[in-house]
Structures are given as C-alpha cells and as structure tokens.
PDB file of N, CA, C and O in Angstrom:
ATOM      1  N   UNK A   1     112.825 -66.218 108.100  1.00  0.00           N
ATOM      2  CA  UNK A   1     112.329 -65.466 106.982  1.00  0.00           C
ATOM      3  C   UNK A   1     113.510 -64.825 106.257  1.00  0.00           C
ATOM      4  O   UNK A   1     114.360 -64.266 106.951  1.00  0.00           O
ATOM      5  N   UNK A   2     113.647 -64.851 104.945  1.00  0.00           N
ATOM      6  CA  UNK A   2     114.847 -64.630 104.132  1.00  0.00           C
ATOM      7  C   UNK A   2     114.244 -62.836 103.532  1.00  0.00           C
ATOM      8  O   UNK A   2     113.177 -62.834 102.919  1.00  0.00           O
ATOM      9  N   UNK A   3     114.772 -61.818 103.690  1.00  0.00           N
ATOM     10  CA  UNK A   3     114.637 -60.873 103.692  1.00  0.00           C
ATOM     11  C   UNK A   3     115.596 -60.587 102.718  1.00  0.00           C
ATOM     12  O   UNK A   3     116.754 -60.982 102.852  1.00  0.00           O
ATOM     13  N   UNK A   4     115.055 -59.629 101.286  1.00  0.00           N
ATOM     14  CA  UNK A   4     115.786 -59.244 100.096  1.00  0.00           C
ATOM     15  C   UNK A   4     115.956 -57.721 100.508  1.00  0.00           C
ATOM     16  O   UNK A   4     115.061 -56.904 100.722  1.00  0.00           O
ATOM     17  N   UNK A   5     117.623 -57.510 100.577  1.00  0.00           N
ATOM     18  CA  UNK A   5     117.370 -55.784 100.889  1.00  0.00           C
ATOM     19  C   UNK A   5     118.063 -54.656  99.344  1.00  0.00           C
ATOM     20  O   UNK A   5     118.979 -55.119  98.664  1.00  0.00           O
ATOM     21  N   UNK A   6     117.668 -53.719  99.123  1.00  0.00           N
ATOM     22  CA  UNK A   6     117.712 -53.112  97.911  1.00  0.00           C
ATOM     23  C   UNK A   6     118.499 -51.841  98.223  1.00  0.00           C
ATOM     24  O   UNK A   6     117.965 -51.089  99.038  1.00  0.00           O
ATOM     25  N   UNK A   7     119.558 -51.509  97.765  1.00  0.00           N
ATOM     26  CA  UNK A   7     119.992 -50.058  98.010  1.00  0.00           C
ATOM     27  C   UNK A   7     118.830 -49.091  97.396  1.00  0.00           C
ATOM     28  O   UNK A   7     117.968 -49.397  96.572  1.00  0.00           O
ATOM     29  N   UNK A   8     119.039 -47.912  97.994  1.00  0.00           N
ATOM     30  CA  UNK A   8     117.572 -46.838  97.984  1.00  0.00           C
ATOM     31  C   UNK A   8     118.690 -45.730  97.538  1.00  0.00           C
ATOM     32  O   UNK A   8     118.744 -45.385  96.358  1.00  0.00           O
ATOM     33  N   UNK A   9     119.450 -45.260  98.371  1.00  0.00           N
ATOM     34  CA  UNK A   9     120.496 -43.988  98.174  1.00  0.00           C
ATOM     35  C   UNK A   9     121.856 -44.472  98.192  1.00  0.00           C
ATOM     36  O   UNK A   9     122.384 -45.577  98.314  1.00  0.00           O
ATOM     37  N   UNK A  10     122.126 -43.658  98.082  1.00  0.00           N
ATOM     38  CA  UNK A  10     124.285 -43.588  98.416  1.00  0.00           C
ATOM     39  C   UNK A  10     124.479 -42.187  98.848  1.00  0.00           C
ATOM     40  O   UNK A  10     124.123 -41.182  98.233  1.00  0.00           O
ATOM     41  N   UNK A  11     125.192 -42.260 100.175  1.00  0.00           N
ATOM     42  CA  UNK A  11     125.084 -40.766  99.925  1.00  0.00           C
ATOM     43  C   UNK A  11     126.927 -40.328 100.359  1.00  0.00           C
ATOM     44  O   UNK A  11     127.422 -41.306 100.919  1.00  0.00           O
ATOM     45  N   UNK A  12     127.809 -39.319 100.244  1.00  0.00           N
ATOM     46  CA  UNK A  12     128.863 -39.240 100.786  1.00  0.00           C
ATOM     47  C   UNK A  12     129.536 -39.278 101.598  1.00  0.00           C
ATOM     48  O   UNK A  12     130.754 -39.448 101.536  1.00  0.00           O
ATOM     49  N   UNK A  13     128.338 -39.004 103.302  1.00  0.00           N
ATOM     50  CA  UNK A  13     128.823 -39.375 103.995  1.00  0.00           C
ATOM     51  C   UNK A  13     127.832 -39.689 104.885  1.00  0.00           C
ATOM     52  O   UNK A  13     126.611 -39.736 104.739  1.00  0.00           O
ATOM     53  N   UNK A  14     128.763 -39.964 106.135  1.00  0.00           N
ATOM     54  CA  UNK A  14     127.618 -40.950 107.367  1.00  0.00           C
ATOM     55  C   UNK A  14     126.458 -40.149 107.833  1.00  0.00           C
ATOM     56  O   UNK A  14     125.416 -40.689 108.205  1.00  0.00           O
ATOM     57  N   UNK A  15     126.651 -38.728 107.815  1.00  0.00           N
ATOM     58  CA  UNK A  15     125.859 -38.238 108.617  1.00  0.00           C
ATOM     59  C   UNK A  15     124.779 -37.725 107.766  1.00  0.00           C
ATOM     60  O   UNK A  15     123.730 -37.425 108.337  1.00  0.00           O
ATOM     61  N   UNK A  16     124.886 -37.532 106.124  1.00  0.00           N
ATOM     62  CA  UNK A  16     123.268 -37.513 105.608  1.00  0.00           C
ATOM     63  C   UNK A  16     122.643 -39.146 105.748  1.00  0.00           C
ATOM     64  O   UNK A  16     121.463 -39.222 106.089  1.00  0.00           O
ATOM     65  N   UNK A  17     123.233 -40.163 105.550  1.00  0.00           N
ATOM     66  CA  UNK A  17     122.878 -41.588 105.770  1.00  0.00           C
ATOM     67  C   UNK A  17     122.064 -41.400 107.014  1.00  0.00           C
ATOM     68  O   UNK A  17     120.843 -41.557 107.013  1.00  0.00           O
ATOM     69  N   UNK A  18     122.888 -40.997 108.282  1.00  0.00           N
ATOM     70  CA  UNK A  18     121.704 -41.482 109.301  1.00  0.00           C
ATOM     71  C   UNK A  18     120.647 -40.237 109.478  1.00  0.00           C
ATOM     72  O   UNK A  18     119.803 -40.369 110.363  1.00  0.00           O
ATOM     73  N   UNK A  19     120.641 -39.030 108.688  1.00  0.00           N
ATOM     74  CA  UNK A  19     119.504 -38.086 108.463  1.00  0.00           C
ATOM     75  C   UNK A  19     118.453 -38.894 107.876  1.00  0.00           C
ATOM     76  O   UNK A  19     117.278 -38.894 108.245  1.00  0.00           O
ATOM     77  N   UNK A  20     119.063 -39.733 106.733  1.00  0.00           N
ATOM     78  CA  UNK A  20     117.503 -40.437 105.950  1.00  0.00           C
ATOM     79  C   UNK A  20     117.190 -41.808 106.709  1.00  0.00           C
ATOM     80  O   UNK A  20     116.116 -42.406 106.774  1.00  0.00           O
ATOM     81  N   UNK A  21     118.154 -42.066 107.142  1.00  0.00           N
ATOM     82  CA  UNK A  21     117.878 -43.384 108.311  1.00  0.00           C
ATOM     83  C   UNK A  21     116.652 -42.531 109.325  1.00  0.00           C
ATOM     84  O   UNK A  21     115.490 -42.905 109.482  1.00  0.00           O
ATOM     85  N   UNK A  22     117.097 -41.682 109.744  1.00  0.00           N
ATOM     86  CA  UNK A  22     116.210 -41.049 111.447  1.00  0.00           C
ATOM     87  C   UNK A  22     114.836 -41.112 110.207  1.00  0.00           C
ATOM     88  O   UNK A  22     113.921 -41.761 110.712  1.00  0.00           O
ATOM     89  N   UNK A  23     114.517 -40.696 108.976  1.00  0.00           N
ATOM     90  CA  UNK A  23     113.608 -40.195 108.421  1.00  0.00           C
ATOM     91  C   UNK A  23     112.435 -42.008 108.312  1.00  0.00           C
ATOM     92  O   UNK A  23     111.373 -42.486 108.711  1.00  0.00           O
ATOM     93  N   UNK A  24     113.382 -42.264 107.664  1.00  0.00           N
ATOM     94  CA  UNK A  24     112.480 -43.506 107.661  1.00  0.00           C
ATOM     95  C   UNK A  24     112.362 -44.406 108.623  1.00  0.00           C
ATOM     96  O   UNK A  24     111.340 -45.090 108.561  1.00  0.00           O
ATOM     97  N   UNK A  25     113.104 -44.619 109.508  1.00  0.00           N
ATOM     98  CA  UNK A  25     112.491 -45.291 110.963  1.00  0.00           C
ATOM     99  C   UNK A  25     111.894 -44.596 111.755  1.00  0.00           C
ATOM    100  O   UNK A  25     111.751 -45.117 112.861  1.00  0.00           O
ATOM    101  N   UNK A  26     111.273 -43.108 111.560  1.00  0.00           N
ATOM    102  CA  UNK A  26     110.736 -42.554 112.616  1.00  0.00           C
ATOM    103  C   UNK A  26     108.936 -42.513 111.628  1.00  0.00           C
ATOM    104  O   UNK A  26     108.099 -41.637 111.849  1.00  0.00           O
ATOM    105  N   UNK A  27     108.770 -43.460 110.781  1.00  0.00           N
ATOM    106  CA  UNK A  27     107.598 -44.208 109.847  1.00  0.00           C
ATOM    107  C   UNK A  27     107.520 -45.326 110.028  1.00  0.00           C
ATOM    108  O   UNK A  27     106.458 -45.946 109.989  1.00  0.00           O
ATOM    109  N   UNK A  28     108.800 -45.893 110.300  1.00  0.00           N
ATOM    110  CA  UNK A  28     108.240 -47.624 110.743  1.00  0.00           C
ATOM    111  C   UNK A  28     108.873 -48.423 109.689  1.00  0.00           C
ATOM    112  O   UNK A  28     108.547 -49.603 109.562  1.00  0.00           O
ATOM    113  N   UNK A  29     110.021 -47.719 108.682  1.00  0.00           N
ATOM    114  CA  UNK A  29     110.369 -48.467 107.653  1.00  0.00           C
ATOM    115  C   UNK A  29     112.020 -48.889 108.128  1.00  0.00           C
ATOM    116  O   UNK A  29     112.830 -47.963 108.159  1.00  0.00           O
ATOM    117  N   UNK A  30     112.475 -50.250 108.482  1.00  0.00           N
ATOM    118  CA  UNK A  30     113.625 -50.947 108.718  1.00  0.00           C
ATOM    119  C   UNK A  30     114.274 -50.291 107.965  1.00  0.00           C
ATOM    120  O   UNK A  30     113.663 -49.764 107.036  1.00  0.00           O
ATOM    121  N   UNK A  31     115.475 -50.116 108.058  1.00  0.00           N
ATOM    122  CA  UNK A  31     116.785 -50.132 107.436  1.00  0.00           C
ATOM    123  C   UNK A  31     117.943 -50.306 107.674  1.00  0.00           C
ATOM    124  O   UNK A  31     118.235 -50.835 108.747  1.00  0.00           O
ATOM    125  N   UNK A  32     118.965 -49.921 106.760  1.00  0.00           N
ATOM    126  CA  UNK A  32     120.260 -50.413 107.217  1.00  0.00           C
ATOM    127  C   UNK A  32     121.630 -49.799 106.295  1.00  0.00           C
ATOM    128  O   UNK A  32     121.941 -50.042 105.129  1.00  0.00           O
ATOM    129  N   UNK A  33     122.262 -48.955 107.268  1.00  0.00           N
ATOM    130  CA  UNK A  33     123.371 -48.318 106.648  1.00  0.00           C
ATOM    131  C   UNK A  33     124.382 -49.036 106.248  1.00  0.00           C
ATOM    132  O   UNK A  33     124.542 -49.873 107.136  1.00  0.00           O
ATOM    133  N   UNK A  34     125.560 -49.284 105.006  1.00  0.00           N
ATOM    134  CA  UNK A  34     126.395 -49.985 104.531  1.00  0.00           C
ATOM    135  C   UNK A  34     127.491 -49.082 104.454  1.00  0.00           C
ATOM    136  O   UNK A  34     127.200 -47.910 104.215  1.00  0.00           O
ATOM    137  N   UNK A  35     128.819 -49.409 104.621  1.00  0.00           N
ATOM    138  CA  UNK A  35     130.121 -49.156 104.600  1.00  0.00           C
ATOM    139  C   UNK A  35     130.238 -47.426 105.421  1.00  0.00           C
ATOM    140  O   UNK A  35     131.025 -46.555 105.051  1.00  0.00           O
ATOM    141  N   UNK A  36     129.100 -47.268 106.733  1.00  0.00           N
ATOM    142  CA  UNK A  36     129.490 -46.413 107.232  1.00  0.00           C
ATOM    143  C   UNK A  36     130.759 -46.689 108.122  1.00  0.00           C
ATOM    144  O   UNK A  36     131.058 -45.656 108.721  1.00  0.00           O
ATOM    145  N   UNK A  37     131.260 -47.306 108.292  1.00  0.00           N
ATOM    146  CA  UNK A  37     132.667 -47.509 109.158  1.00  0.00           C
ATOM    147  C   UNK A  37     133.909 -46.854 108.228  1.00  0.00           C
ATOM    148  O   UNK A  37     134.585 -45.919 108.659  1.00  0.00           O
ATOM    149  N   UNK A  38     134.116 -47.414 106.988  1.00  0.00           N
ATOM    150  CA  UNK A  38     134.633 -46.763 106.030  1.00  0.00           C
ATOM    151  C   UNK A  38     134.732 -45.734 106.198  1.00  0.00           C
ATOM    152  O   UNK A  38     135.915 -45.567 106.492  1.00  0.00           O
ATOM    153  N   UNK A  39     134.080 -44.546 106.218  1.00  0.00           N
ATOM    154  CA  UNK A  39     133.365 -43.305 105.742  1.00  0.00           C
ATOM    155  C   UNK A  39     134.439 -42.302 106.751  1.00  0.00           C
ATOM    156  O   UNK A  39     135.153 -41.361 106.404  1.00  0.00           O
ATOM    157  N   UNK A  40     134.168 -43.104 108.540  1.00  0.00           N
ATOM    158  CA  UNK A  40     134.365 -42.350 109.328  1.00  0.00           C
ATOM    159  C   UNK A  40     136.269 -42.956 109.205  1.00  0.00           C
ATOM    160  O   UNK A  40     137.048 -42.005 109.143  1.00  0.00           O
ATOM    161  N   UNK A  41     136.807 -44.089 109.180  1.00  0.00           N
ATOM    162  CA  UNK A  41     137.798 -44.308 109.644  1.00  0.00           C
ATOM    163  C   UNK A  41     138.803 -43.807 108.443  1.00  0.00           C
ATOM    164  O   UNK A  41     139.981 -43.617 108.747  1.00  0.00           O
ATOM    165  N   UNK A  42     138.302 -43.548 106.855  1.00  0.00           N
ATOM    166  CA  UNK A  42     138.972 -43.643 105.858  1.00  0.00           C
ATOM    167  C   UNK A  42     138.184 -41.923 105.000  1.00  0.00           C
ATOM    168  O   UNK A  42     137.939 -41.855 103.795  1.00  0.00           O
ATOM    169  N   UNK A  43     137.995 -41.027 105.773  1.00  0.00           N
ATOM    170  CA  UNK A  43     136.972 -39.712 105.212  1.00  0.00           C
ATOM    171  C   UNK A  43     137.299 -38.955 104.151  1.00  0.00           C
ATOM    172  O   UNK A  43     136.379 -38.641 103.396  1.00  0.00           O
ATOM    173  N   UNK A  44     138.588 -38.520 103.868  1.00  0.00           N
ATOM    174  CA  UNK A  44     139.036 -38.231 102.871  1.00  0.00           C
ATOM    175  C   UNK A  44     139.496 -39.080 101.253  1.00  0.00           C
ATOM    176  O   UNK A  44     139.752 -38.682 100.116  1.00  0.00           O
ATOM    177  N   UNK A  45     139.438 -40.069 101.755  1.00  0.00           N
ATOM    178  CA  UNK A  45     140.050 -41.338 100.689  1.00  0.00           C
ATOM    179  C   UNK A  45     138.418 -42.241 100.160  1.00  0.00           C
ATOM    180  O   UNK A  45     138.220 -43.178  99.388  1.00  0.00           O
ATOM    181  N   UNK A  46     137.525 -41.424 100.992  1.00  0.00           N
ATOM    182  CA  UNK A  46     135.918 -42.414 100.730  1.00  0.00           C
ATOM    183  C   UNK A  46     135.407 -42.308  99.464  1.00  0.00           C
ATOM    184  O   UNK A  46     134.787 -43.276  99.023  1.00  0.00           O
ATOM    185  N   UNK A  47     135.562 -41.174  98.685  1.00  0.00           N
ATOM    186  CA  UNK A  47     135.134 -40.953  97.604  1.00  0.00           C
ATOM    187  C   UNK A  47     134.986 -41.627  96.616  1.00  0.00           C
ATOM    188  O   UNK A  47     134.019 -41.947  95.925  1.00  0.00           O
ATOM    189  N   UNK A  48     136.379 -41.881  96.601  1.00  0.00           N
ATOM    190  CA  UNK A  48     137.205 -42.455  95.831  1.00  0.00           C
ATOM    191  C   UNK A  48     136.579 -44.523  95.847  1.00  0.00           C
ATOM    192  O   UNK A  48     136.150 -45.187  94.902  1.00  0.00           O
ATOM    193  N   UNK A  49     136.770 -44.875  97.088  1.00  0.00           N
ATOM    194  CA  UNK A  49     136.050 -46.055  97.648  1.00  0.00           C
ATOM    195  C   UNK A  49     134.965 -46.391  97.512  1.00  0.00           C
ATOM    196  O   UNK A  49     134.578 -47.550  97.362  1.00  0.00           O
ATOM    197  N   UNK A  50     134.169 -45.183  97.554  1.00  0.00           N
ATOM    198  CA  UNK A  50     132.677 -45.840  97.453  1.00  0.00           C
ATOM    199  C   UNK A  50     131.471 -44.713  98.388  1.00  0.00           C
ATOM    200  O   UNK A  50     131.913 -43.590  98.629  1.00  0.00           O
ATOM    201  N   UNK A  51     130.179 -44.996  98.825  1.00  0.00           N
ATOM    202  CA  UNK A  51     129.791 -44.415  99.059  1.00  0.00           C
ATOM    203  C   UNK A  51     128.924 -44.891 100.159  1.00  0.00           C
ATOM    204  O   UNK A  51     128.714 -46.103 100.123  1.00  0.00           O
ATOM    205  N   UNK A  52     128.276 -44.133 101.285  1.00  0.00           N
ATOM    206  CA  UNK A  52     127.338 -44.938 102.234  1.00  0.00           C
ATOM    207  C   UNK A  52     126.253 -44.975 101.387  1.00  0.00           C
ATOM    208  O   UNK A  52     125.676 -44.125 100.708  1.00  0.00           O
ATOM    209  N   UNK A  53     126.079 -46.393 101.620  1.00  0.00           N
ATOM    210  CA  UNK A  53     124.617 -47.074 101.274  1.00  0.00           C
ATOM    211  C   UNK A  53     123.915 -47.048 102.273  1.00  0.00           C
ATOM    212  O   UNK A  53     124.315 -47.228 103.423  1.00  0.00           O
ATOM    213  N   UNK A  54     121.991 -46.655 101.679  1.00  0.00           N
ATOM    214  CA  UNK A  54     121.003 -46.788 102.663  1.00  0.00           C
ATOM    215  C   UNK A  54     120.229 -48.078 102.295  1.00  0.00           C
ATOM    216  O   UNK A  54     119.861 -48.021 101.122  1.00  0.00           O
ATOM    217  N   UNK A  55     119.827 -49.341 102.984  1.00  0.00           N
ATOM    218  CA  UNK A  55     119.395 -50.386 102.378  1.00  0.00           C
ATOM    219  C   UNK A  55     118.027 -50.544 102.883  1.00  0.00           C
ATOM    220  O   UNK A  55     117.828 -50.150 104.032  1.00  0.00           O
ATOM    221  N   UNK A  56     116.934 -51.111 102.151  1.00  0.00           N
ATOM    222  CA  UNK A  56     115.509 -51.270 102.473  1.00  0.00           C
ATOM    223  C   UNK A  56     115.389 -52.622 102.474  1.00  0.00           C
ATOM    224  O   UNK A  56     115.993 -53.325 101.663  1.00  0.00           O
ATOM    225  N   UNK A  57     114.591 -53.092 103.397  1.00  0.00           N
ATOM    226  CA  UNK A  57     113.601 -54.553 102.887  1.00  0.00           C
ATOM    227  C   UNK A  57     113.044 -54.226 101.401  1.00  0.00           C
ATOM    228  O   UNK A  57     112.353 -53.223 101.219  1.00  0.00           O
ATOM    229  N   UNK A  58     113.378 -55.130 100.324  1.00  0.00           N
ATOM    230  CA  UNK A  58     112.883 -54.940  99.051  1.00  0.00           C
ATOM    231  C   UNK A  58     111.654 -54.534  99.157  1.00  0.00           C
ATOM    232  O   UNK A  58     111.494 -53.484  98.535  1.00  0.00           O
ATOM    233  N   UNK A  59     110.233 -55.103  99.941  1.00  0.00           N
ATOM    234  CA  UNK A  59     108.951 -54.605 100.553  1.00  0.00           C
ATOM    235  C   UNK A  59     108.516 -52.986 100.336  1.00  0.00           C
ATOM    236  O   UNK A  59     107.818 -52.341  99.554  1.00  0.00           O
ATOM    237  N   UNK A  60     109.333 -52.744 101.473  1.00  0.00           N
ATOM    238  CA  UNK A  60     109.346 -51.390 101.787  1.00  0.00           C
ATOM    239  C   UNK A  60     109.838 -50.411 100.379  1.00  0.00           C
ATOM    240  O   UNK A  60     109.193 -49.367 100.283  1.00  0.00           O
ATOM    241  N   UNK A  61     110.873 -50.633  99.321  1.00  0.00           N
ATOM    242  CA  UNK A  61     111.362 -49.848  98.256  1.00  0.00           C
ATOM    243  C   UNK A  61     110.822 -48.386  98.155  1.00  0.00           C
ATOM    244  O   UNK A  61     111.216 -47.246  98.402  1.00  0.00           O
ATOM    245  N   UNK A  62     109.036 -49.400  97.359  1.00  0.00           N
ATOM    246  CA  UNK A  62     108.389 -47.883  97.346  1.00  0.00           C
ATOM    247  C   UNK A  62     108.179 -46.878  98.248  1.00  0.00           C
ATOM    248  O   UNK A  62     108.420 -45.721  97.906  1.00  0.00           O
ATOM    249  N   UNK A  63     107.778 -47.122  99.326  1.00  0.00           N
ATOM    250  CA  UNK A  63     107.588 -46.650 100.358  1.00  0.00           C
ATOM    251  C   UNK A  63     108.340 -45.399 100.945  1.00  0.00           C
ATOM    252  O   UNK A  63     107.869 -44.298 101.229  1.00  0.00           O
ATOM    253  N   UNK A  64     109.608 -45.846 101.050  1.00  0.00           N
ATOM    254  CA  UNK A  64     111.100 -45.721 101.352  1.00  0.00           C
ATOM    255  C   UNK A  64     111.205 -44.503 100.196  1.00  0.00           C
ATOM    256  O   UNK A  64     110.933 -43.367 100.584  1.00  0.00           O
ATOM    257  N   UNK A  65     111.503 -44.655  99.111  1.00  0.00           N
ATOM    258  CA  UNK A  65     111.645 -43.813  97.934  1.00  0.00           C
ATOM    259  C   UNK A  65     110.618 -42.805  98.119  1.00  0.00           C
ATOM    260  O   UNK A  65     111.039 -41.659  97.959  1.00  0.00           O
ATOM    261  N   UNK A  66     109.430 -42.906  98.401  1.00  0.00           N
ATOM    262  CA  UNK A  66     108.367 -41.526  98.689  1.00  0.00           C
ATOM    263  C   UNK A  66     108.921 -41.217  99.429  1.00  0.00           C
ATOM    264  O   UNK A  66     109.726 -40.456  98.893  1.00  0.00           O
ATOM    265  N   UNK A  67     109.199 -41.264 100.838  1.00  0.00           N
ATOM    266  CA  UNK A  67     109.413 -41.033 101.879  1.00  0.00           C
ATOM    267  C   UNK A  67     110.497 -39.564 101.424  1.00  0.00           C
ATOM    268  O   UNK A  67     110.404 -38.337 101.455  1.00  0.00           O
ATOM    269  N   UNK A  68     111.454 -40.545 101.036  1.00  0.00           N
ATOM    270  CA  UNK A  68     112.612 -39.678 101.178  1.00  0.00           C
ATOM    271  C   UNK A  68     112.680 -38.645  99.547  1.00  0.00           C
ATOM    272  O   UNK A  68     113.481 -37.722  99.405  1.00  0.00           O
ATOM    273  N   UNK A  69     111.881 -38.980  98.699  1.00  0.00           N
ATOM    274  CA  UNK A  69     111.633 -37.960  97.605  1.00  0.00           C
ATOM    275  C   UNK A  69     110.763 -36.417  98.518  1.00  0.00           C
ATOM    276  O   UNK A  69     111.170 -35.285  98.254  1.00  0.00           O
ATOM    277  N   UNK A  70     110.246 -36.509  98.971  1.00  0.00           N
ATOM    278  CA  UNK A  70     109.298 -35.692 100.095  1.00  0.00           C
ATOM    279  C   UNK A  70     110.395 -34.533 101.466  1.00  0.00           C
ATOM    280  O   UNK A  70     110.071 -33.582 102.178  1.00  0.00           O
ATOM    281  N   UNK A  71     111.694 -35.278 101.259  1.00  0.00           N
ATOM    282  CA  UNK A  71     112.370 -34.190 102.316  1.00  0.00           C
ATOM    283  C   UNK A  71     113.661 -33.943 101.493  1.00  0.00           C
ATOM    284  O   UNK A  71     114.426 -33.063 101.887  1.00  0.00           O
ATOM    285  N   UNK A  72     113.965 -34.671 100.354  1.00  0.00           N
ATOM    286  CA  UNK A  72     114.940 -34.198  99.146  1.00  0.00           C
ATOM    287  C   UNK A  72     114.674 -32.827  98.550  1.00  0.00           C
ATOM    288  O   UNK A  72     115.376 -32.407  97.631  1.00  0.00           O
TER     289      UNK A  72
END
C-alpha cells in the first residue's frame, strides 16, 4: 500500500515535535517526525537549516490538524 504523507507542523525543536507526536498517537493517528537528528546533533545552527517536521498519512490531515488546533 503506497501511503501519501503531508507535513502538518514544523516546529523548532525535537522536543515540541514529539509533544504533538505523544498527542496524536495517543488517538490512533500514525506519524512521523522529519530531520529530528539534525535538530539534536546541529541545535544551534537548526534554525537556520530548517525545521522539525511532523508528517501525517495524507488520510489522517484533517484529523491530525483538529487534534492539534485543540492543545495549541
């Protein structure tokens, strides 16, 4: 099964990423953090680089987006 995934957030660093990660897998919605390795090995220079991505099954989007509009 070919699974389309959609960035949802970006956030600055790893540890609000896996706050909205714990949020939406503790609902049942997959996800998947992007360039948290970055974040931790490169922390001061990340900014500049880019940002952690939170990624959804395209499916899930809406879902995902309530979710986390609700503890924002």
């Amino acid at each position: 099964m070919n699974e389309n995934w959609v960035i949802i957030r970006e956030y600055a660093t790893d540890f609000e990423a896996h706050v909205a990660k714990g949020v939406l897998e503790s609902n049942g919605v997959i996800c998947v953090i992007n360039n948290e390795i970055m974040s931790s090995v490169y922390p001061m220079a990340f900014s500049s680089l880019g940002f952690v991505k939170l990624l959804v099954r395209q499916e899930d989007e809406t879902l995902a987006n309530e979710m986390l509009a609700e503890v924002d």
